[in-house]
N, C-alpha and C positions, 0 to 999 in steps of 0.2 A: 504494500500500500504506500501511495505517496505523501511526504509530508501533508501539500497542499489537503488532499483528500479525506486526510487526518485532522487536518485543523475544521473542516468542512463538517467533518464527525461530529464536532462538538462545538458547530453553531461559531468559534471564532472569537465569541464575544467573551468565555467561562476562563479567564487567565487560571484559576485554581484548578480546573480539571486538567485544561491542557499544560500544565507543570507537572500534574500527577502521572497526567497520561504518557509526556514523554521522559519523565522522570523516571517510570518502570522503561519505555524501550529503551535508556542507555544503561539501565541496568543490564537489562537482557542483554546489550550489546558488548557492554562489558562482560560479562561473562561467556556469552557466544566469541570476544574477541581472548581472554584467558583459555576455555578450552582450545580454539586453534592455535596458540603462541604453545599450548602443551603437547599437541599432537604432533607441530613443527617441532620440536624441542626433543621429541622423541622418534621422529623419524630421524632427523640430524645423529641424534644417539647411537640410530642403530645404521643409520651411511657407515659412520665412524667405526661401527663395529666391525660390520662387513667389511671394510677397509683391512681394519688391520688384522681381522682374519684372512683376509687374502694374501696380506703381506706376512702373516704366520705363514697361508700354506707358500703361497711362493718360497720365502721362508727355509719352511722344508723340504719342499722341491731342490730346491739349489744347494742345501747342505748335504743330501744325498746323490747329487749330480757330483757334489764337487768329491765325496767321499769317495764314488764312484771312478772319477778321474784321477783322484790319487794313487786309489788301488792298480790302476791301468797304468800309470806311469811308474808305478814302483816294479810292477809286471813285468813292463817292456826294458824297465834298467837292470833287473834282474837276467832277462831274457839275452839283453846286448850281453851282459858278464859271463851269461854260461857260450855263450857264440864265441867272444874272444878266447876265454878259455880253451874251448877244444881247438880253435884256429890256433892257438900257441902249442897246443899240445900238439895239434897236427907237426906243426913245422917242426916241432924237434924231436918228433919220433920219423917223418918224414927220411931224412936222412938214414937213423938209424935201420928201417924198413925196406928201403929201397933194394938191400938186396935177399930183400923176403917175398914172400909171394906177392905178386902184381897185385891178386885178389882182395890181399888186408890194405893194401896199399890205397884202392880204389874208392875204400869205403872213409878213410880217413882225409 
C-alpha cells in the first residue's frame, strides 16, 4: 500500500492515528529490516565458511599432492643411485669379465 493511500485511510485530517498508524509500520520495518541484516549476517557467515573449507580441502589436496611428489622424487633419487651403482659396478667388473663368457658379459 502506498503512503498516499494510507494517509487516504484515515481521512488525512487524524494526526494521532496516522503517528500511531505509521509509528507500528516503522516498527515493522525495523524489524523486517533486523531480520534481513540477520539473515545477511548469516549467509556472509556461512560464504566465509565455505571459503575456508574449501581452502581446508584444497588444503588437503595439495599437502597430499605435495607428499605424493616427495615420495616420487625420493623414488626417482633413489632409483638414479641404484642405476649409477650397477653402471660403476659394471665398469669394473667389465674389464675383469671380458675374458669370461660373452654371455655374463652381455647382461652386465
Amino acid at each position: 500500500m502506498s503512503l498516499q493511500s494510507e494517509m487516504k485511510l484515515f481521512g488525512g485530517s487524524d494526526a494521532v492515528a496516522l503517528r500511531q498508524h505509521f509509528g507500528k509500520k516503522i516498527v515493522e520495518l525495523e524489524d523486517e529490516k533486523r531480520t534481513v541484516q540477520q539473515e545477511r549476517d548469516r549467509l556472509l557467515a556461512e560464504v566465509e565458511n565455505l571459503a575456508a573449507n574449501n581452502d581446508g580441502q584444497t588444503q588437503k589436496f595439495q599437502d597430499i599432492h605435495t607428499q605424493k611428489l616427495k615420495a616420487l622424487e625420493a623414488q626417482d633419487v633413489e632409483h638414479h643411485n641404484v642405476v649409477n651403482d650397477m653402471m660403476m659396478a659394471r665398469d669394473y667388473l667389465s674389464p675383469a669379465l671380458s675374458c669370461s663368457s660373452p654371455f655374463l658379459v652381455q647382461f652386465l
